[in-house]
C-alpha atoms as an extended CHARMM CRD file, in Angstrom:
* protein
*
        56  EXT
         1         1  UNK       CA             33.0000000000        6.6550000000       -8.5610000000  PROA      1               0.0000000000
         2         2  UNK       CA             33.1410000000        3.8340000000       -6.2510000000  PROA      2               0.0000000000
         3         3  UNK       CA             31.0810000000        6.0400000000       -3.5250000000  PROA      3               0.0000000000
         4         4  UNK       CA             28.3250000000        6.5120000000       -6.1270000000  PROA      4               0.0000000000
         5         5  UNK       CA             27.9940000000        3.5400000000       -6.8340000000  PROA      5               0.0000000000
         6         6  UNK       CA             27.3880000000        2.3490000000       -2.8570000000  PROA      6               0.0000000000
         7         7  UNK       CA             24.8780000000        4.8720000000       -2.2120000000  PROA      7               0.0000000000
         8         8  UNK       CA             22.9980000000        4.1460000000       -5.6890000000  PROA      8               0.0000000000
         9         9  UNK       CA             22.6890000000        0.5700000000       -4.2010000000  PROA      9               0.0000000000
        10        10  UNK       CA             22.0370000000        1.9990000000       -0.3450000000  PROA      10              0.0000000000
        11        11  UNK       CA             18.9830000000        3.7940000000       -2.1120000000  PROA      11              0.0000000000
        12        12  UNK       CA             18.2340000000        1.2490000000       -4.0740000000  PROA      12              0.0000000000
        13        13  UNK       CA             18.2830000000       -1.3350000000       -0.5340000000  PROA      13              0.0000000000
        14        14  UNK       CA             15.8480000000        1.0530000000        1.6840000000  PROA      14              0.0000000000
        15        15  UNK       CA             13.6700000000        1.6950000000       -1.4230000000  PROA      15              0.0000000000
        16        16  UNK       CA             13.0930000000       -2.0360000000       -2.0480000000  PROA      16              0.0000000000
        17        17  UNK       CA             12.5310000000       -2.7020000000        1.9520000000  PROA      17              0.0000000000
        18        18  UNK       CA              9.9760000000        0.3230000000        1.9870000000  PROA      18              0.0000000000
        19        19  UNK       CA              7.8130000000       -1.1990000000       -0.6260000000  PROA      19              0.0000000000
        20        20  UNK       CA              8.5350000000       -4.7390000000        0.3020000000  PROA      20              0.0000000000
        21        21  UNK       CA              7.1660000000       -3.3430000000        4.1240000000  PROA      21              0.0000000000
        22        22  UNK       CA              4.1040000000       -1.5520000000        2.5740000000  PROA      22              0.0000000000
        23        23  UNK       CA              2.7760000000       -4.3100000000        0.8940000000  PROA      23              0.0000000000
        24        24  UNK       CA              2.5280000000       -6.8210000000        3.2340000000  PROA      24              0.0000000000
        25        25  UNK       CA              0.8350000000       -4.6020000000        5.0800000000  PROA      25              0.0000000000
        26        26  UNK       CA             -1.6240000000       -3.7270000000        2.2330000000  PROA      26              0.0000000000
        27        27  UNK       CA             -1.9590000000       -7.2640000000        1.8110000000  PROA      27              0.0000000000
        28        28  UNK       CA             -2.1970000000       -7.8200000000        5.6330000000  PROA      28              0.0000000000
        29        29  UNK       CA             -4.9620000000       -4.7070000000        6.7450000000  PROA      29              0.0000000000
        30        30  UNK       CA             -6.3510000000       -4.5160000000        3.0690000000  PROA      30              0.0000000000
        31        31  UNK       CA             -9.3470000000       -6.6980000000        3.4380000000  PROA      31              0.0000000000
        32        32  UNK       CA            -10.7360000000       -6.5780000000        6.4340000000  PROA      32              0.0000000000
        33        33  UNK       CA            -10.1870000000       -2.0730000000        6.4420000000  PROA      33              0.0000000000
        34        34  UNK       CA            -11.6380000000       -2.0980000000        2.6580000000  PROA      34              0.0000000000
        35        35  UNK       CA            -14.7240000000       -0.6650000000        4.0020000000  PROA      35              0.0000000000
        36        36  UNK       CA            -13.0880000000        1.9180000000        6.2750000000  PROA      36              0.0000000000
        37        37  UNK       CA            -11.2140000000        3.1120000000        3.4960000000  PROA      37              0.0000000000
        38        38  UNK       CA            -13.8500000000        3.3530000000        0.8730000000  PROA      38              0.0000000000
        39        39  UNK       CA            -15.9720000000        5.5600000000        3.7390000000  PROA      39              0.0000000000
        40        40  UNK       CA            -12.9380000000        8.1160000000        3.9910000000  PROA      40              0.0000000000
        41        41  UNK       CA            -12.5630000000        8.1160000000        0.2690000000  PROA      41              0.0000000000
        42        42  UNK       CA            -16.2900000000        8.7150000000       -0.8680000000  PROA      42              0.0000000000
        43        43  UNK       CA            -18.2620000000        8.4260000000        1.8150000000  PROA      43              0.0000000000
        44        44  UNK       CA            -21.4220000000        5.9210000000        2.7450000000  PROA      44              0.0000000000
        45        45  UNK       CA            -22.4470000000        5.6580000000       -1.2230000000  PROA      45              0.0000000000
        46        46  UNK       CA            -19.4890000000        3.5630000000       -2.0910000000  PROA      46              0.0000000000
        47        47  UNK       CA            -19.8520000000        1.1690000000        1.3560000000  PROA      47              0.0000000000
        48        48  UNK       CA            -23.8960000000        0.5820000000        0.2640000000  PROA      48              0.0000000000
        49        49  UNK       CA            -22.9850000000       -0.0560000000       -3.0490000000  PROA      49              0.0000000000
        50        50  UNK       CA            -20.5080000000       -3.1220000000       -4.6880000000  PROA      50              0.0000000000
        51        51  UNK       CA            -17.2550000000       -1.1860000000       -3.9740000000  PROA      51              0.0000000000
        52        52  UNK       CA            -16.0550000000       -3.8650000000       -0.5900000000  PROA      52              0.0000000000
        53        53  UNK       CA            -16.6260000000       -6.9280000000       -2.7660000000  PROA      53              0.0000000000
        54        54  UNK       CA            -15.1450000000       -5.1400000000       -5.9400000000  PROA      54              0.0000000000
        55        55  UNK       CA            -11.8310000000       -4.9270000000       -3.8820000000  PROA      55              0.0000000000
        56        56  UNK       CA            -12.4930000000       -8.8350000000       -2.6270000000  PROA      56              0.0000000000
């Protein structure tokens, strides 16, 4: 029961650094790649219209 209970809280320890990891760099890259991203995700219409300063 013991075991369990260490790798519940292993998981628990890379699952918190993952998402801790991704969001800095969301936070770091997400700005200045906004348009980038919008351009893969729906091409030039969303970059000419007000979806970069909608994610500002």
């Amino acid at each position: 029961k013991k075991t369990i209970k260490l790798n519940a809280l292993t998981f628990y320890n890379y699952l918190l650094r993952f998402v801790i990891i991704i969001s800095l760099l969301v936070i770091t890259f997400g700005i200045p790649y906004s348009k980038v991203v919008l351009y893969i995700y729906g091409g030039s219409t969303l970059i000419q219209g007000s979806g970069p300063t909608l994610l500002r």
